[in-house]
C-alpha positions as CSV (number, residue, x, y, z in Angstrom):
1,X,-3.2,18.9,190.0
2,X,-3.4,20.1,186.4
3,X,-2.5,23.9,186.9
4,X,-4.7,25.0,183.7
5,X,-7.4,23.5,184.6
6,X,-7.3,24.6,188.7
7,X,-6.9,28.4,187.5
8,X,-9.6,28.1,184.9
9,X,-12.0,26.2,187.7
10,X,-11.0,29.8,190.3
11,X,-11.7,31.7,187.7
12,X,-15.4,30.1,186.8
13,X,-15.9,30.7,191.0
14,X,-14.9,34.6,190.6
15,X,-17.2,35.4,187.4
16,X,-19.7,33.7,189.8
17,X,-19.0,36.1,192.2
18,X,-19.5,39.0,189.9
19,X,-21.7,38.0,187.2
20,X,-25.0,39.6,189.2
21,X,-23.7,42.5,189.3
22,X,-24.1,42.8,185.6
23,X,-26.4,40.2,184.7
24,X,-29.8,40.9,185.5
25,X,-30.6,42.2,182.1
26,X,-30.5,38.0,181.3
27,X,-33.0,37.9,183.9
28,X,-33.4,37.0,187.5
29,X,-30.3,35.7,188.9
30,X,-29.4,34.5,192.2
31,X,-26.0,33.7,193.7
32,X,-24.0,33.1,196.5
33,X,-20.5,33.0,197.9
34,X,-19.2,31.6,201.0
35,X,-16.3,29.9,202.8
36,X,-16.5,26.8,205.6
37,X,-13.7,25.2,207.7
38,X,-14.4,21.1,207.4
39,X,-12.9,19.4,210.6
40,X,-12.7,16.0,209.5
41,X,-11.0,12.4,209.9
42,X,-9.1,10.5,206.8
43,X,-9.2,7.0,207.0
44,X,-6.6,5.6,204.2
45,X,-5.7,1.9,203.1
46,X,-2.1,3.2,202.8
47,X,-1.5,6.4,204.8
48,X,-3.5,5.1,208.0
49,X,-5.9,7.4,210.0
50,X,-5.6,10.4,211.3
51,X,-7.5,13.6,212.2
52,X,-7.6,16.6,210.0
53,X,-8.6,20.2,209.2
54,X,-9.4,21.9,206.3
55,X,-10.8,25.2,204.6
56,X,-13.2,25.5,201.8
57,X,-15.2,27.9,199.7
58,X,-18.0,27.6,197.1
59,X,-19.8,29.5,194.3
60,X,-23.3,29.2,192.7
61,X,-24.9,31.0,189.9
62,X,-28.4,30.4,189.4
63,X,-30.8,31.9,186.0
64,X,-34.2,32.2,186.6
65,X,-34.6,28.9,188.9
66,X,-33.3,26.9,186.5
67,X,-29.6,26.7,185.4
68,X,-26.5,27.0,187.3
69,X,-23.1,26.8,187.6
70,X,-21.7,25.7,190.9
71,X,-17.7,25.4,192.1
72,X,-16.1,24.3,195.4
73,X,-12.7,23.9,196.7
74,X,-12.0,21.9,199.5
75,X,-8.7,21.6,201.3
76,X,-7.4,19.2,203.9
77,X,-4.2,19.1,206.5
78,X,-4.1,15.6,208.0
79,X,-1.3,16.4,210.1
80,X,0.8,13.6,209.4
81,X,4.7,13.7,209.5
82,X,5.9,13.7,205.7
83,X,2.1,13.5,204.2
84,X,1.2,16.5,202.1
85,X,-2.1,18.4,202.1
86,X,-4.7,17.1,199.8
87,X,-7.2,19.1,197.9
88,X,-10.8,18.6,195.9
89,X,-11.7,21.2,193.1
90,X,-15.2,21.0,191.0
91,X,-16.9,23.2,188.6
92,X,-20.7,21.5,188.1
93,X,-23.2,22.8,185.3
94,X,-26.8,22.1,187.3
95,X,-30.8,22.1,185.6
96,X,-33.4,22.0,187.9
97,X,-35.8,19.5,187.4
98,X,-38.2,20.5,189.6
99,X,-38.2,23.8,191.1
100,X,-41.6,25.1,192.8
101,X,-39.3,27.8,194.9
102,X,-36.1,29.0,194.9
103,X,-35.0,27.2,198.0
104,X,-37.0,24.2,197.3
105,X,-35.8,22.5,194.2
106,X,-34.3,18.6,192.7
107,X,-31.1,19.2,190.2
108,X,-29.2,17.5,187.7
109,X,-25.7,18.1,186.6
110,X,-22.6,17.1,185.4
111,X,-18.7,18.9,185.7
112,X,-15.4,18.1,186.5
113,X,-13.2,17.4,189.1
114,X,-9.6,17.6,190.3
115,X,-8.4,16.4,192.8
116,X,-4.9,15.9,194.6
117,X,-5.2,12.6,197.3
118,X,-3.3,12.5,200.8
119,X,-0.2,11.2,200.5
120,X,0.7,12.1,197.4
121,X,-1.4,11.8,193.5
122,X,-3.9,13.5,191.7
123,X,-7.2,12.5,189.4
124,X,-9.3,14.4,187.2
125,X,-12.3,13.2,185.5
126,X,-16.1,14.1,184.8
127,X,-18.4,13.8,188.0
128,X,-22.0,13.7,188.2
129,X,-24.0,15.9,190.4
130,X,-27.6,15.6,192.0
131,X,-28.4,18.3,194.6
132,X,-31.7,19.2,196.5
133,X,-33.1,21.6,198.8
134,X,-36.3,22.2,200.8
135,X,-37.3,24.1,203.5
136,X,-39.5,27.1,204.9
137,X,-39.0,30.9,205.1
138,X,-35.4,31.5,206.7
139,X,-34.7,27.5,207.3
140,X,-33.8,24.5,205.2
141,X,-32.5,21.7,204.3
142,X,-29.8,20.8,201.6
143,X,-28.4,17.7,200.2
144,X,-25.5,16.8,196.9
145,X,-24.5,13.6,195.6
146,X,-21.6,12.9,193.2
147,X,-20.1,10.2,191.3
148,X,-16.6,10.6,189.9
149,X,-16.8,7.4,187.8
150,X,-12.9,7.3,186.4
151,X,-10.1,9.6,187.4
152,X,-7.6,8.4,186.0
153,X,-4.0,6.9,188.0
154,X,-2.4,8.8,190.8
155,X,1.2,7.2,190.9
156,X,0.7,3.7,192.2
157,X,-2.8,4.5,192.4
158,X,-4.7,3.2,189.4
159,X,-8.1,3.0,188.5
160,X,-9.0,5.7,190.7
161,X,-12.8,6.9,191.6
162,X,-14.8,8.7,194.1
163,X,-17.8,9.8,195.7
164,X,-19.1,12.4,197.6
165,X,-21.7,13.4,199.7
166,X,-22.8,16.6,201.5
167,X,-25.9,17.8,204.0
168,X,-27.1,19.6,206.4
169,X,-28.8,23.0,207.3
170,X,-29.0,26.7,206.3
171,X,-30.2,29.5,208.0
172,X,-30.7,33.1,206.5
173,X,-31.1,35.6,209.6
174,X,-30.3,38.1,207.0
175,X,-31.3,38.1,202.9
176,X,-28.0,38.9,202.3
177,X,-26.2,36.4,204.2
178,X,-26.9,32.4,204.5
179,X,-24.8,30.4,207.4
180,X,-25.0,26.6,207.2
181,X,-23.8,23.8,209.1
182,X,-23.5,19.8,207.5
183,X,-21.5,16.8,207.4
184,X,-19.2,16.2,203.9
185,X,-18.2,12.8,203.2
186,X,-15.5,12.4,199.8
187,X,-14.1,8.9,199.1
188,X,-11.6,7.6,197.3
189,X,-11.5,4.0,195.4
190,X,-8.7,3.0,194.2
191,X,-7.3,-0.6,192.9
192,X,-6.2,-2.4,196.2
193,X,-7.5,0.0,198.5
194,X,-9.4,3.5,199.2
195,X,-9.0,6.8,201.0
196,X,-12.0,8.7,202.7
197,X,-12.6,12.0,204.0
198,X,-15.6,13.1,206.6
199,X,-16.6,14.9,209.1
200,X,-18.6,18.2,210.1
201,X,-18.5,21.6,208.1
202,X,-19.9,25.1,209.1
203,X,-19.4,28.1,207.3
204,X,-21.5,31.3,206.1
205,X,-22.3,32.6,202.8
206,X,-22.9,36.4,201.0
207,X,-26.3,35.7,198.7
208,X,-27.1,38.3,196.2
């Protein structure tokens, strides 16, 4: 993984953290940082399959219910003698479309990912992003798609792409504090073969 570009990506996800703190005189702002554990299976073309566990964390920065600027970093441990730990970093700028509420909203967005595959390899490339919530009071639902259309080579992995796919539920019990439960799904095309990721996440989130 391109060191420059994972520092910059950690250091979009901090200002994200921080940024309401201070920016409210750009208007209303709402944000939210949280962490999940992703227990998942990997089922590769050239590593086999295996079970796996992995930590995770995420960022968004929303102005006025309509741009954002959303990060997540993903990590996985498939347990496998000699097979490293893999990881998925993104940094997505989002415009809602539509966006009647601030928990029910369509958006639009493009970014970049970084990502180091099981077994050895990285890819980097642009992604596209569509995300959308709805729901009712404390409760809803949430939904992102995204297409990684060319990543580059990883070794002897060439012509690498890659989707991914997340949902599930949130519940706030708190304003302050959003915890979530979903499925995450990140796959891996490569020529002669693919890698993919997926299982269930839970975690819990600090919204300002």
């Amino acid at each position: 993984m391109s060191i420059t570009i994972k520092n910059t990506c950690l250091k979009l996800m901090l200002c994200a953290m921080l940024l309401p703190v201070s920016a409210y005189s750009l208007g209303p702002v709402d944000a939210e940082f949280g962490a999940v554990f992703w227990a998942h299976d990997i089922d590769s073309s050239d590593i086999g399959n295996s079970s796996a566990d992995g930590d995770g964390a995420y960022a968004e920065l929303w102005f006025a219910n309509s741009w954002g600027l959303n990060g997540q970093y993903f990590t996985s441990d498939p347990g496998l003698p000699g097979v490293a730990d893999s990881s998925s970093l993104s940094i997505d700028v989002m415009r809602r479309i539509l966006s009647p509420t601030e928990n029910n909203f369509v958006a639009l967005g493009a970014g970049w990912q970084d990502t180091e595959l099981p077994g050895g390899g990285s890819g980097e490339g642009l992604r596209l992003v569509a995300e959308g919530r709805a729901g009712l009071g404390v409760l809803f639902v949430y939904g992102q798609a995204a297409w990684m259309p060319e990543l580059g080579d990883a070794g002897i992995k060439k012509d690498l792409s890659a989707t991914e796919i997340e949902f599930g539920v949130s519940f706030t019990p708190f304003p302050f504090l959003n915890l979530r439960a979903g499925y995450r799904t990140f796959e891996t095309d490569f020529r002669g073969g693919s890698q993919s990721s997926d299982g269930y996440l839970i975690g819990g989130a600090i919204h300002f």
